[in-house]
gemmi code that builds the backbone of each chain (N, CA, C; Angstrom):
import gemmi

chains = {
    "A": [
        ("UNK", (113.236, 21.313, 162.821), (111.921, 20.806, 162.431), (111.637, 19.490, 163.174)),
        ("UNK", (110.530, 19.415, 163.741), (109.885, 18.558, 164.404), (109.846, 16.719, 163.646)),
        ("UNK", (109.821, 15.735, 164.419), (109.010, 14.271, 163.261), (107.936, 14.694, 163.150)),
        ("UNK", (107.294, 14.992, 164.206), (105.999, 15.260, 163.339), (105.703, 16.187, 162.274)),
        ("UNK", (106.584, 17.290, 162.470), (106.294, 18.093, 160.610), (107.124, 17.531, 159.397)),
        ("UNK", (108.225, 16.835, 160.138), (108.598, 16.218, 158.904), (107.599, 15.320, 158.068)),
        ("UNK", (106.436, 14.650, 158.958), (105.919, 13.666, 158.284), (104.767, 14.346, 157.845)),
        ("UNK", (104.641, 15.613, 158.042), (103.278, 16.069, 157.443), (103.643, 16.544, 156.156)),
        ("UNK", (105.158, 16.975, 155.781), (105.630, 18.056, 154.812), (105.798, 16.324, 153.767)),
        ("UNK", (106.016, 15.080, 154.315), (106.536, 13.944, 153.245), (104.886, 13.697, 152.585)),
        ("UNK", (103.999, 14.132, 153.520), (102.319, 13.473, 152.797), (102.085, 13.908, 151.578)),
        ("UNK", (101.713, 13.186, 151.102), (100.719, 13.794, 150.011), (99.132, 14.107, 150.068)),
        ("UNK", (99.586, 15.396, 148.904), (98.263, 16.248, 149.194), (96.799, 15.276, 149.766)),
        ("UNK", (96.161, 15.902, 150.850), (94.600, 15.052, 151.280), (93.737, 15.748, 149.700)),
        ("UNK", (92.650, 14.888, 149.939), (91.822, 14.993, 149.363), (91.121, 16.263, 149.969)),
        ("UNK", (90.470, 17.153, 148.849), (89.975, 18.760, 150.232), (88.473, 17.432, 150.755)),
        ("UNK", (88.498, 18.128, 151.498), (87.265, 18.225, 152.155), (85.719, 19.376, 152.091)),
        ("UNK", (85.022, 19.304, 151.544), (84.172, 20.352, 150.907), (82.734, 20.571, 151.935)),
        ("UNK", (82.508, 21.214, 152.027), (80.846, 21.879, 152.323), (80.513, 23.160, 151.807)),
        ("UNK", (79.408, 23.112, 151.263), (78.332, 24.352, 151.380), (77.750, 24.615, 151.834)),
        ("UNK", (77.142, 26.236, 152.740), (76.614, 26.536, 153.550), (75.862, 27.398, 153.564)),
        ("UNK", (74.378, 27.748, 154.239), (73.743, 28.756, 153.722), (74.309, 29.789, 154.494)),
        ("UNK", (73.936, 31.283, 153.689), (74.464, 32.456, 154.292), (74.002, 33.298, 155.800)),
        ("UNK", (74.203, 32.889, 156.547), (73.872, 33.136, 157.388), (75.131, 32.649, 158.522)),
        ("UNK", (74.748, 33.709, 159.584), (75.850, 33.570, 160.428), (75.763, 32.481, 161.404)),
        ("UNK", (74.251, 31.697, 161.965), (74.024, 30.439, 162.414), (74.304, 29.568, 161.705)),
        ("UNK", (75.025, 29.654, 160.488), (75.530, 28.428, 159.764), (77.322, 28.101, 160.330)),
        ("UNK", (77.598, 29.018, 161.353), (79.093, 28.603, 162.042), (79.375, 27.492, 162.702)),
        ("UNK", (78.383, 27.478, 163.659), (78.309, 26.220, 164.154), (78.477, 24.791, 163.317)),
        ("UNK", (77.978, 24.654, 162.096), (78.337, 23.447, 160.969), (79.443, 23.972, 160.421)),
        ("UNK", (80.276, 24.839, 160.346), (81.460, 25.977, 159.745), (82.938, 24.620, 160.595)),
        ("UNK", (81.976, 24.750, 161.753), (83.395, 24.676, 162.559), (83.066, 22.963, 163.538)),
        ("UNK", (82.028, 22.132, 162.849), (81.909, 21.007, 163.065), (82.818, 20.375, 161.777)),
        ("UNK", (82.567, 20.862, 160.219), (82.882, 20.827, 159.474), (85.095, 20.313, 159.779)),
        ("UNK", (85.274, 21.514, 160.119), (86.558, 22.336, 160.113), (86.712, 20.771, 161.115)),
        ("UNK", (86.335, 20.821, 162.335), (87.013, 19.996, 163.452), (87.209, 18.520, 162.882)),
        ("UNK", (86.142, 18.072, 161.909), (86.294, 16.251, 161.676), (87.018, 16.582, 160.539)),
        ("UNK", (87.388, 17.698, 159.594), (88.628, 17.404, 159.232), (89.651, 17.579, 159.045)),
        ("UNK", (89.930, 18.646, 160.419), (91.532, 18.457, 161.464), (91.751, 17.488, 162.170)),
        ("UNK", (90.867, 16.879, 162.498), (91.187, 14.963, 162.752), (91.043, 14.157, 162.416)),
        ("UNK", (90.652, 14.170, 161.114), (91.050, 13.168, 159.743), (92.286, 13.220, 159.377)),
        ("UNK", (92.855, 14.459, 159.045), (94.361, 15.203, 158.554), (95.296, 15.152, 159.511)),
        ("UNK", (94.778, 15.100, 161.058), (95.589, 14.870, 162.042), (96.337, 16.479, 162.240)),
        ("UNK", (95.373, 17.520, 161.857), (96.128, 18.682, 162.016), (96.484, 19.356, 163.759)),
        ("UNK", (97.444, 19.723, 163.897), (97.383, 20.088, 165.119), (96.529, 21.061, 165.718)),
        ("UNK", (96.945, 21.261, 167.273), (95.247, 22.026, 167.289), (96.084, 23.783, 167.393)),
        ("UNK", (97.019, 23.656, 167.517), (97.103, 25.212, 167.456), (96.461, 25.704, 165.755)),
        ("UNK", (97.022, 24.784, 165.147), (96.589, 25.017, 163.410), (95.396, 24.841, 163.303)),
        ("UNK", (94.761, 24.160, 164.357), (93.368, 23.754, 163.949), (92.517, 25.430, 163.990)),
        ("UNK", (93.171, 25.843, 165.832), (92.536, 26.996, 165.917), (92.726, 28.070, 164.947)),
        ("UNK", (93.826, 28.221, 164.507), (94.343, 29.580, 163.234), (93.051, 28.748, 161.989)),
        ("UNK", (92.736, 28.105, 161.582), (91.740, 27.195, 160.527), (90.433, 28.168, 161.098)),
        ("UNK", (90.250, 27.646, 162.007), (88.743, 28.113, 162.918), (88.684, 29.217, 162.573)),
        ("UNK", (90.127, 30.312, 162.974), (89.747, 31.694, 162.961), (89.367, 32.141, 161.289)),
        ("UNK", (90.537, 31.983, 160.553), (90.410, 32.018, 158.942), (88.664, 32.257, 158.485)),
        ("UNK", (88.751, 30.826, 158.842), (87.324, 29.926, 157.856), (86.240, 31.435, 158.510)),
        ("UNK", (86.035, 31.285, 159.922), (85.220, 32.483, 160.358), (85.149, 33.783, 159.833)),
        ("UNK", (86.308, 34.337, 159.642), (86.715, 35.291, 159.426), (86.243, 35.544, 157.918)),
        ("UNK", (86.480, 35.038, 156.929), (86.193, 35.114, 155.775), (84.662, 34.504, 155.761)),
        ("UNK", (84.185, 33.829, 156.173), (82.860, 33.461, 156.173), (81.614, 34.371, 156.459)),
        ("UNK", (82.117, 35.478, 158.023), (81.471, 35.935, 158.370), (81.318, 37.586, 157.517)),
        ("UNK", (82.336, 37.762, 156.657), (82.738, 38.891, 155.562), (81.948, 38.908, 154.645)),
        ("UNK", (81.797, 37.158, 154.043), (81.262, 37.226, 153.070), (79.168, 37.125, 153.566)),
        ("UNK", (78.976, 36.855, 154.296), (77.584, 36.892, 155.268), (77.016, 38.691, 155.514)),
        ("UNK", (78.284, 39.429, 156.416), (77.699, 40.310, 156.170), (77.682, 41.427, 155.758)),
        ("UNK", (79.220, 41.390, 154.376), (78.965, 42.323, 153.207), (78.531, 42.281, 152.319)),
        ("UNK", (77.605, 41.103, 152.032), (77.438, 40.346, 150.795), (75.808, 39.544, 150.774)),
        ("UNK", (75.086, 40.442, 151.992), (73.977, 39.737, 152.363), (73.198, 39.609, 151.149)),
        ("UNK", (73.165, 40.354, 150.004), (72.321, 40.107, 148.731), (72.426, 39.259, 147.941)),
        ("UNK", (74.180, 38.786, 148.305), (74.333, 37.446, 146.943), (73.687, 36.349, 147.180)),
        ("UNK", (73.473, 35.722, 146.016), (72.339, 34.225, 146.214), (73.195, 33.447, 146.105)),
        ("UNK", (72.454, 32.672, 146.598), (73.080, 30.775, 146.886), (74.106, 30.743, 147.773)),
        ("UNK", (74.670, 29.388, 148.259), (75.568, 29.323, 149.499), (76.662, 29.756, 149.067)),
        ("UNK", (77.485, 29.701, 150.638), (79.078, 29.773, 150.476), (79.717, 28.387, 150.109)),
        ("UNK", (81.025, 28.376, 149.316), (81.395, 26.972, 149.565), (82.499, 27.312, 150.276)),
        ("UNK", (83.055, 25.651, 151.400), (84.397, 25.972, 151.691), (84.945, 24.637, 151.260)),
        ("UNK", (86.403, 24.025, 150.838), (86.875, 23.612, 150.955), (88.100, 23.372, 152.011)),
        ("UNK", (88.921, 22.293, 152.632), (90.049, 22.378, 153.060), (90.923, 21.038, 152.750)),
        ("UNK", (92.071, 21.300, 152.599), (92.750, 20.482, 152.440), (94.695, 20.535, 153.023)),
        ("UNK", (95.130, 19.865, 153.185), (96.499, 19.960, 153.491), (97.050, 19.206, 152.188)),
        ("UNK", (98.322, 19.937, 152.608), (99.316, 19.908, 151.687), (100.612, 20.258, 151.681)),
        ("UNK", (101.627, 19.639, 151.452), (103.243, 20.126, 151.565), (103.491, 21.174, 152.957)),
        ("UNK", (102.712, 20.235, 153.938), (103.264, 20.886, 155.260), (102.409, 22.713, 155.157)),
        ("UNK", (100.785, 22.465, 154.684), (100.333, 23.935, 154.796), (98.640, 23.048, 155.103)),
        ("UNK", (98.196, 24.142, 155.511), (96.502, 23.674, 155.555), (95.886, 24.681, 154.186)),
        ("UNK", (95.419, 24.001, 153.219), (94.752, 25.410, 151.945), (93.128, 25.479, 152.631)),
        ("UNK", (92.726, 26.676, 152.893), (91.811, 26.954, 152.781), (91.114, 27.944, 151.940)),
        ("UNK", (90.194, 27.078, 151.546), (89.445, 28.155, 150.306), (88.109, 28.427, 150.364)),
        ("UNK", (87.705, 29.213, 150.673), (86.409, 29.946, 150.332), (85.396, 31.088, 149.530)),
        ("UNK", (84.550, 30.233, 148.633), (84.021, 31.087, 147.538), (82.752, 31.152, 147.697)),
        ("UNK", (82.505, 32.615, 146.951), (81.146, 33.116, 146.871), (80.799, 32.894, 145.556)),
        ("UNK", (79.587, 32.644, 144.987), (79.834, 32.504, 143.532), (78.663, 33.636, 143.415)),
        ("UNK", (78.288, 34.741, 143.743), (77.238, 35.828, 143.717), (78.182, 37.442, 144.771)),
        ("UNK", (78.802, 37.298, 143.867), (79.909, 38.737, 144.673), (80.802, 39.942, 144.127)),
        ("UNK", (80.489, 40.820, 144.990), (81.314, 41.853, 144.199), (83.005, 41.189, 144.232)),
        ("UNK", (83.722, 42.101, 143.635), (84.976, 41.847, 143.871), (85.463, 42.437, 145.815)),
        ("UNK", (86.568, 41.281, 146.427), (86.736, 41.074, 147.269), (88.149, 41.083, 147.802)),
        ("UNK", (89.477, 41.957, 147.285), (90.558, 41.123, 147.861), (91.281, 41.513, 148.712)),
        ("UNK", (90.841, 40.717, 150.048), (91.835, 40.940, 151.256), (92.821, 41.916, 151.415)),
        ("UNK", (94.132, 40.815, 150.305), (94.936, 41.319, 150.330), (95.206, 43.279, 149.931)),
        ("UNK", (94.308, 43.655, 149.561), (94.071, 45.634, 149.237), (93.574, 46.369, 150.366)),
        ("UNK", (93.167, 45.064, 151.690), (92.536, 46.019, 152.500), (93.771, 47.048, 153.171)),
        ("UNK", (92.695, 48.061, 153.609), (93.983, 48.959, 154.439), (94.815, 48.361, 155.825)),
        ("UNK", (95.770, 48.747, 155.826), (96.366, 48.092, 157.422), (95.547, 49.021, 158.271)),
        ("UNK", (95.769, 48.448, 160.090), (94.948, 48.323, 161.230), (95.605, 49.276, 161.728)),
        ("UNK", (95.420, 50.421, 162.532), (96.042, 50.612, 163.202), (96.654, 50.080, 164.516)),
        ("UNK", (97.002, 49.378, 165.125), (97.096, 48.146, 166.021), (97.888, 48.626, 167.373)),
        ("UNK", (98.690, 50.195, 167.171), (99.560, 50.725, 167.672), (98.860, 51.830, 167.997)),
        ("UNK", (97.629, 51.943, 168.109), (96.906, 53.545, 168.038), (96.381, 52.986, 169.722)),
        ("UNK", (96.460, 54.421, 169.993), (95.757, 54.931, 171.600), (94.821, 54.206, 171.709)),
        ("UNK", (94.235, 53.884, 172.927), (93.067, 53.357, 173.069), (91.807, 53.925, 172.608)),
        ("UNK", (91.917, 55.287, 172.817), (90.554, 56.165, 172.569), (90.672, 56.290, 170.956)),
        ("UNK", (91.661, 55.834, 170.369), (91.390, 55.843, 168.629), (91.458, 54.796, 168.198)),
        ("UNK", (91.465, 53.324, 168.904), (91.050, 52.016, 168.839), (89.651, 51.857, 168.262)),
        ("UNK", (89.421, 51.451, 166.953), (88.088, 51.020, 166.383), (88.196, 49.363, 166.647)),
        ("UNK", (87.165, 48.957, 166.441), (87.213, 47.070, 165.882), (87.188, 47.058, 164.375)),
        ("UNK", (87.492, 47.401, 163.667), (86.293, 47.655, 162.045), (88.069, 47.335, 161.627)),
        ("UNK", (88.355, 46.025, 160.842), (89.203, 45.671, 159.917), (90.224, 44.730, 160.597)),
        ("UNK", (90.021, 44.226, 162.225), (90.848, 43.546, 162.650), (90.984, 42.184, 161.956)),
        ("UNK", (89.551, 41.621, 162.231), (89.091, 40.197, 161.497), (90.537, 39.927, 160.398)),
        ("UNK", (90.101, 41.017, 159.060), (91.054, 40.415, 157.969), (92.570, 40.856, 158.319)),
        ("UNK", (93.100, 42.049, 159.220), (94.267, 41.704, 159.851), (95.081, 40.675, 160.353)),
        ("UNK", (94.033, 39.941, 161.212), (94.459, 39.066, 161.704), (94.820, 37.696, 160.632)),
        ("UNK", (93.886, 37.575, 159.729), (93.934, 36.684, 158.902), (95.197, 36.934, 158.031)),
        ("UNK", (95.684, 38.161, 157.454), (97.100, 38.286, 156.928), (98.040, 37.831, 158.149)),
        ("UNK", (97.793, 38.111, 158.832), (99.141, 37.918, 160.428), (99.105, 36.760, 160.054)),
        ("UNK", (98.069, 35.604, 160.185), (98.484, 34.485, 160.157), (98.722, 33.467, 158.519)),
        ("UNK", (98.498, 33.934, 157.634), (98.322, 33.515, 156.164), (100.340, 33.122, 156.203)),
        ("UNK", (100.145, 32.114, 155.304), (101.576, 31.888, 155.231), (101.446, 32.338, 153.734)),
        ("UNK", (100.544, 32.146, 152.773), (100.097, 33.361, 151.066), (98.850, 32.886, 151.412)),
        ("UNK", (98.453, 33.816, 150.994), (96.852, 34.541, 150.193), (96.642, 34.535, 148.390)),
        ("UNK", (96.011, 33.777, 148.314), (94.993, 34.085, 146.789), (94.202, 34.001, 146.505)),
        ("UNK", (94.003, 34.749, 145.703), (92.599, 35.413, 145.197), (92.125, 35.180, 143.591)),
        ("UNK", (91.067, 34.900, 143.435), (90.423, 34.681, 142.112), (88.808, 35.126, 141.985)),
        ("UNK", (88.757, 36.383, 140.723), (87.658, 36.875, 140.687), (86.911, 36.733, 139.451)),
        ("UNK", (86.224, 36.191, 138.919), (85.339, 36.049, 137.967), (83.896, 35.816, 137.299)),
        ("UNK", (82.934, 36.610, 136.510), (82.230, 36.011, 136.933), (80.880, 35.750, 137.682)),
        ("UNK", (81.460, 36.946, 138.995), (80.512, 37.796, 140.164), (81.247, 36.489, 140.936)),
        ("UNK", (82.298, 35.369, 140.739), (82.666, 34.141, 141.141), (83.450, 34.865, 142.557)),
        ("UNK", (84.425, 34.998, 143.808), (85.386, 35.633, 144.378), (85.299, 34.439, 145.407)),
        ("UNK", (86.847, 34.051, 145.087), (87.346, 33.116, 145.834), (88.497, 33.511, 146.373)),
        ("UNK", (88.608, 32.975, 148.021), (89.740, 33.928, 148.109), (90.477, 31.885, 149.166)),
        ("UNK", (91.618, 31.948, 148.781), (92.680, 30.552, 149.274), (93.339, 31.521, 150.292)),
        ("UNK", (93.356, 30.858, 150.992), (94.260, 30.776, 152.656), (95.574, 29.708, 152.959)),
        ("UNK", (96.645, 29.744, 152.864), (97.400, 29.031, 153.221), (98.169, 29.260, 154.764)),
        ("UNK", (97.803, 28.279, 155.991), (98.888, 28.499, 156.814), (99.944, 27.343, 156.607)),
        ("UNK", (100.423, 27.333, 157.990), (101.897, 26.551, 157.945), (101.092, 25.681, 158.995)),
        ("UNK", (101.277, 23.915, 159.147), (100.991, 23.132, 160.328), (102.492, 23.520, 160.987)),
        ("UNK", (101.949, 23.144, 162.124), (102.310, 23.537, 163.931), (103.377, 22.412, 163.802)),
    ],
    "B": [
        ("UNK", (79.626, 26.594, 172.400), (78.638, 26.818, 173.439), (79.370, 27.804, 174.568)),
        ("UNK", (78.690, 29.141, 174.396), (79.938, 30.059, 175.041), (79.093, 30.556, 176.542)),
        ("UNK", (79.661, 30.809, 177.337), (79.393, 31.013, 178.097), (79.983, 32.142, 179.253)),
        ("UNK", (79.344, 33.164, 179.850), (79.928, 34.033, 180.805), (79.274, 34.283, 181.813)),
        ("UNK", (80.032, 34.078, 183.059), (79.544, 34.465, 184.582), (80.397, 35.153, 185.034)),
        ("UNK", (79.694, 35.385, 186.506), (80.677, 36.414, 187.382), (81.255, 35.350, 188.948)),
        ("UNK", (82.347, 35.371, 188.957), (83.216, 34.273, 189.593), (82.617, 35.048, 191.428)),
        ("UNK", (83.159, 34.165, 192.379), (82.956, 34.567, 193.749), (83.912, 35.849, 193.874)),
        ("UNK", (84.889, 36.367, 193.440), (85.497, 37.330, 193.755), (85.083, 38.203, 192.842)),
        ("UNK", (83.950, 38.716, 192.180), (83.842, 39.153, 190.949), (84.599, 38.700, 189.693)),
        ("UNK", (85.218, 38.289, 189.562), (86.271, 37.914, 188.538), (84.978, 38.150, 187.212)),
        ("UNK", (85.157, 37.611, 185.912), (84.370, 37.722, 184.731), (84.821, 36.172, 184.311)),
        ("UNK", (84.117, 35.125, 184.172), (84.433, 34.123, 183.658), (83.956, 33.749, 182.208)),
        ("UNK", (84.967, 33.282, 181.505), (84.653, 33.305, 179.723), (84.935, 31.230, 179.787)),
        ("UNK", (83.948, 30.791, 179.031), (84.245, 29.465, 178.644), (83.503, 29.086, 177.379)),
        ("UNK", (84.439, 28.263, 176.957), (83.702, 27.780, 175.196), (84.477, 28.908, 174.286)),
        ("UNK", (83.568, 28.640, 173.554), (83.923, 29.372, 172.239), (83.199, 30.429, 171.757)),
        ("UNK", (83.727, 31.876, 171.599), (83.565, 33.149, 171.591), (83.684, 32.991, 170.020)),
        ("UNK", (82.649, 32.821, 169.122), (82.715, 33.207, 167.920), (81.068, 34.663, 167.834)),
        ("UNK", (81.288, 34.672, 166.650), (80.321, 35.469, 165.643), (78.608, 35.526, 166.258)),
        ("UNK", (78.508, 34.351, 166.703), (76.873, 34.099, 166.527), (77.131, 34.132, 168.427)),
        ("UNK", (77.819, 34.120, 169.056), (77.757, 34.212, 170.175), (77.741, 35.369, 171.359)),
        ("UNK", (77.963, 36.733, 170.431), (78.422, 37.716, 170.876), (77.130, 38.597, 171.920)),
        ("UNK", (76.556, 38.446, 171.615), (75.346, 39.223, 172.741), (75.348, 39.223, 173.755)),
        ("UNK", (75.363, 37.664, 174.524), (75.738, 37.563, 176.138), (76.993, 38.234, 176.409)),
        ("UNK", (78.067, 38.157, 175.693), (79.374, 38.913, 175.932), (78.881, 40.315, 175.810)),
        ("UNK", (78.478, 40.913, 174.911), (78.352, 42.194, 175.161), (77.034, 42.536, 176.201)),
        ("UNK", (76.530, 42.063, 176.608), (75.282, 42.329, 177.472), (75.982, 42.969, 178.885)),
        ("UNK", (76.853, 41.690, 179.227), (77.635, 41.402, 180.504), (78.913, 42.680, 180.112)),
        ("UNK", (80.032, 42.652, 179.565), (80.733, 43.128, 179.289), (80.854, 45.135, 179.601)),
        ("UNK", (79.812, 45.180, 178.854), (79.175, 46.592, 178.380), (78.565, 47.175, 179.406)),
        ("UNK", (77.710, 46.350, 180.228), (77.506, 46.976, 181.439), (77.968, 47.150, 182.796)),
        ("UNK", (79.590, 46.698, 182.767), (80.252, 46.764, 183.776), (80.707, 48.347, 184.003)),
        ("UNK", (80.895, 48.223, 185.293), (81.105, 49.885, 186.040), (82.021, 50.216, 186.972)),
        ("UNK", (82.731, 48.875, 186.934), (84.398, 48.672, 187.765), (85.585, 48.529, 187.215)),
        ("UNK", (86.099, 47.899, 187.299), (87.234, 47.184, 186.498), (86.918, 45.841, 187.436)),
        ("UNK", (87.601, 45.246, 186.563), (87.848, 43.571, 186.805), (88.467, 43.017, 186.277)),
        ("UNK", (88.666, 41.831, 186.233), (89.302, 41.054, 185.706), (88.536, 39.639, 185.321)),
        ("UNK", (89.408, 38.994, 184.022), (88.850, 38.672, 183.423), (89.165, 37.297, 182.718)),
        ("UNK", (88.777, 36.372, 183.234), (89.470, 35.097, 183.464), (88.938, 34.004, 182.045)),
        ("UNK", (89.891, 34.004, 181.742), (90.510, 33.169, 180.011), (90.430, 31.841, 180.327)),
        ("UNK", (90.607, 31.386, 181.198), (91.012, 29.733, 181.704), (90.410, 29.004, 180.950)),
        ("UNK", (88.763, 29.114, 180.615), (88.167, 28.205, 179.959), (87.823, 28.206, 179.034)),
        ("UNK", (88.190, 30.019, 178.078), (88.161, 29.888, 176.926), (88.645, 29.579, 175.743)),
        ("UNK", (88.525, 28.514, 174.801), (89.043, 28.194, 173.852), (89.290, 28.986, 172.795)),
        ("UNK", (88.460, 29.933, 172.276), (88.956, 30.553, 171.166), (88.116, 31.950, 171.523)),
        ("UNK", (88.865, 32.671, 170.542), (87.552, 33.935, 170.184), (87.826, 34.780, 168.677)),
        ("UNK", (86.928, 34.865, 168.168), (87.074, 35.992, 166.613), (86.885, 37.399, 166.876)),
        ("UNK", (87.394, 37.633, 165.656), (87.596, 39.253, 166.118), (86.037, 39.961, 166.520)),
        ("UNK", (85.190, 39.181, 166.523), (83.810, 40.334, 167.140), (83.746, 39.776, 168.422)),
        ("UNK", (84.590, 38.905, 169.603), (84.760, 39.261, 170.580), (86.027, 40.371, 170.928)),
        ("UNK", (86.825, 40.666, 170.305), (87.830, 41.574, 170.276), (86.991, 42.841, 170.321)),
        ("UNK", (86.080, 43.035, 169.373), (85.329, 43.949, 168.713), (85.051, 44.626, 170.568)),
        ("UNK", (84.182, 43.177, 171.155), (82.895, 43.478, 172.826), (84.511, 43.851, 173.795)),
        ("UNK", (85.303, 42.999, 173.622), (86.456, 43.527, 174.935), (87.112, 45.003, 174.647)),
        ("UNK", (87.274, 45.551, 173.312), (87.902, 46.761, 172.762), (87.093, 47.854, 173.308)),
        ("UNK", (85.576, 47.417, 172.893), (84.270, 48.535, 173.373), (84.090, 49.157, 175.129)),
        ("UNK", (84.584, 47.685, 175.308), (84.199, 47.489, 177.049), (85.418, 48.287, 178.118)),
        ("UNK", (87.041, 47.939, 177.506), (88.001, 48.821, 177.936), (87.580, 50.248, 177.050)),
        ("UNK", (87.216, 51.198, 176.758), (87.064, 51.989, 175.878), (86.377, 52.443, 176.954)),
        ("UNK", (84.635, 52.216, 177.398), (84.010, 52.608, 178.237), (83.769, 52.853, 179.551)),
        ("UNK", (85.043, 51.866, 180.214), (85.524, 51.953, 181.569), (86.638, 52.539, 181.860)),
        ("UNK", (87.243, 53.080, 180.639), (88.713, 54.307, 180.381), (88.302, 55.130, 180.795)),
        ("UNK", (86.896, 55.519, 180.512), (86.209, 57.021, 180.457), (85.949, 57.540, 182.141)),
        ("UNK", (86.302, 55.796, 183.003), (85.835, 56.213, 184.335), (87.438, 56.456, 185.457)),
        ("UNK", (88.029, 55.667, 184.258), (89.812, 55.696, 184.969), (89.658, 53.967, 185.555)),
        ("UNK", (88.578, 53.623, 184.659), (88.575, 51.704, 185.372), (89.082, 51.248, 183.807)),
        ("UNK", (89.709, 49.594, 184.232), (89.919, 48.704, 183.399), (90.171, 47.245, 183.135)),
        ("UNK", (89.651, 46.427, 182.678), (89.740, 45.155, 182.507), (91.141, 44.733, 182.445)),
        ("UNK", (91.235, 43.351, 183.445), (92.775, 42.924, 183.556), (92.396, 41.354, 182.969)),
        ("UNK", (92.686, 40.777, 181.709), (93.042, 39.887, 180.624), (93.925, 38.888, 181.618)),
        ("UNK", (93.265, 37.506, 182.124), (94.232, 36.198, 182.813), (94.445, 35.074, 182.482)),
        ("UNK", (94.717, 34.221, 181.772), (94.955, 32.841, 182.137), (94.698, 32.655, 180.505)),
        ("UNK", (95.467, 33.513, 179.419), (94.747, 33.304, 178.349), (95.416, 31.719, 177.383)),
        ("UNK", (95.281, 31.105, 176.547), (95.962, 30.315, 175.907), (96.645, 30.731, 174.892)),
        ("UNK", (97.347, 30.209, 174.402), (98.736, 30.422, 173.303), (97.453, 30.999, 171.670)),
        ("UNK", (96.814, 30.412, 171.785), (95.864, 31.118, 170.191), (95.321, 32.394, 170.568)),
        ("UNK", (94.452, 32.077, 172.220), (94.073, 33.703, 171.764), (95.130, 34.808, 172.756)),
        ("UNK", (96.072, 34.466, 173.249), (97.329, 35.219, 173.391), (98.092, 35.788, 171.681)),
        ("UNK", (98.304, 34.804, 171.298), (98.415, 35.366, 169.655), (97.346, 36.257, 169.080)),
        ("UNK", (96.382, 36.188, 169.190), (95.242, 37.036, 168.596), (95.229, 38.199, 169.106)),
        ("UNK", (95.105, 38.270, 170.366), (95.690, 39.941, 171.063), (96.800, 40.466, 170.888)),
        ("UNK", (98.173, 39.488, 170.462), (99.284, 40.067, 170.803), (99.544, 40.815, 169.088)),
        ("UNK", (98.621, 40.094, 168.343), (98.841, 40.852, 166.608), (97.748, 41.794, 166.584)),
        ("UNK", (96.927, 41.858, 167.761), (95.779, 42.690, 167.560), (96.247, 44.196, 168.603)),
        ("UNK", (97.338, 43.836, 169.100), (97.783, 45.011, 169.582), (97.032, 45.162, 171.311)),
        ("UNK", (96.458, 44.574, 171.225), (95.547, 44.323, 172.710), (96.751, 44.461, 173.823)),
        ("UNK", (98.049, 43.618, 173.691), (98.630, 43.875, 174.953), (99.017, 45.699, 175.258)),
        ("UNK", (98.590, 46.303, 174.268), (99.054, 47.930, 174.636), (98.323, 48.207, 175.273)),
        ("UNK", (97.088, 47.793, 175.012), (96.236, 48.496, 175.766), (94.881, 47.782, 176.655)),
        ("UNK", (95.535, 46.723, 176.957), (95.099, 46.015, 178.440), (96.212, 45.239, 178.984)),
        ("UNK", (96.065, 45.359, 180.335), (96.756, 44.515, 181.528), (96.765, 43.044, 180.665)),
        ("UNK", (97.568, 42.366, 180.483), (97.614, 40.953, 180.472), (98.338, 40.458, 181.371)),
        ("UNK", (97.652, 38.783, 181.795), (98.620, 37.883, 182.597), (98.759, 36.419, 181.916)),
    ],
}
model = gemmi.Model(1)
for chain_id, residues in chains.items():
    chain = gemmi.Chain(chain_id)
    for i, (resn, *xyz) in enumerate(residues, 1):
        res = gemmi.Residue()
        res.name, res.seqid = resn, gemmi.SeqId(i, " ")
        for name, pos in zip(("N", "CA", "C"), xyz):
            atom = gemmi.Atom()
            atom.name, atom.element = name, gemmi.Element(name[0])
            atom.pos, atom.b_iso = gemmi.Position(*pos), 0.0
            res.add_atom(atom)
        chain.add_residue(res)
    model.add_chain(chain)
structure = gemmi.Structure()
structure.add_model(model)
structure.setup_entities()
């Protein structure tokens, strides 16, 4: 283990960092202005920064466009903690949502039986160090934990 | 602010950031290629899976001719993103 992860795993928890955003997919651009000032507040590295980027997108853009009927914004929070980045993002107007049930990818299939349709949240388990989920409500929040770099 | 051209050797040049809201010029360019080429990473910083989505579509449609996109100069994130997305099976990487 690195000094520098040693000294991220001795911090104590940041304060999250919060925004809400309207639903829409031109709301990424503030998604990931958001995300960047505070991976350099937290001093997160940037490989972690980028796995953050992908996450936050990934679940953002799920909840945008399976969910185009629910009202009011998305929220996200982020925060570090015990050597992890938590990311959390909730819908508070949603069906039930959990990642973790989706089907696996085929990732190993021929080219000509290569779809795109389920990579997004693949990828997001590949990189999740845990996943949780909380549904209530029409509430569906789903936490992201990776590991800093 | 993403951006794609076609380099002096044909090459395909990708720079910025390949997210969600950016995907049209990628697939505009992408989709209507009728060679193979290659396809130069150097300046791109990231990409989400709906550029995976335009490069998956684009080798898919130039298979059909016996052509294919050759993947160069990628960085360690989106080298990880192809390499869990299974992409190195089924494109050339460098």
């Amino acid at each position: 283990m690195s000094e520098e992860t040693e000294r991220h795993d001795e911090r104590a928890p940041s304060e999250p960092s919060l925004v809400r955003l309207p639903r829409r997919i031109d709301a990424l651009a503030r998604l990931f202005e958001f995300s960047e000032a505070f991976c350099h507040a937290d001093g997160v590295d940037p490989g972690t920064r980028s796995r953050t980027d992908f996450v936050l997108e990934e679940i953002f853009t799920n909840f945008v466009k399976y969910n185009a009927a629910g009202t009011g914004d998305i929220e996200v929070a982020l925060r570090t903690c015990d050597g992890l980045v938590e990311i959390c993002v909730t819908d508070f107007d949603s069906e039930r949502f959990d990642l973790r049930e989706h089907a696996e990818v085929a990732v190993d299939a021929p080219l000509s039986e290569r779809t795109p349709g389920g990579l997004g949240i693949h990828l997001v388990k590949k990189f999740a160090k845990r996943i949780d989920y909380d549904y209530q409500n029409r509430m569906s929040r789903i936490t992201i934990y990776l590991e800093l770099g | 602010m993403f951006q794609i051209a076609t380099g002096a050797n044909g090459e395909i040049l990708l720079s910025g950031r390949l997210d969600a809201s950016q995907i049209d010029s990628a697939r505009s360019v992408l989709l209507a290629l009728t060679e193979s080429r290659v396809v130069d990473f150097s300046k791109l910083e990231y990409i989400a899976s709906a550029g995976l989505g335009v490069l998956l579509a684009a080798q898919k449609k130039l298979s059909e001719k016996g052509c294919a996109l050759k993947l160069v100069n990628l960085n360690n994130h989106i080298r990880d993103v192809l390499h869990f997305s299974g992409f190195d099976q089924v494109f050339e990487i460098e």
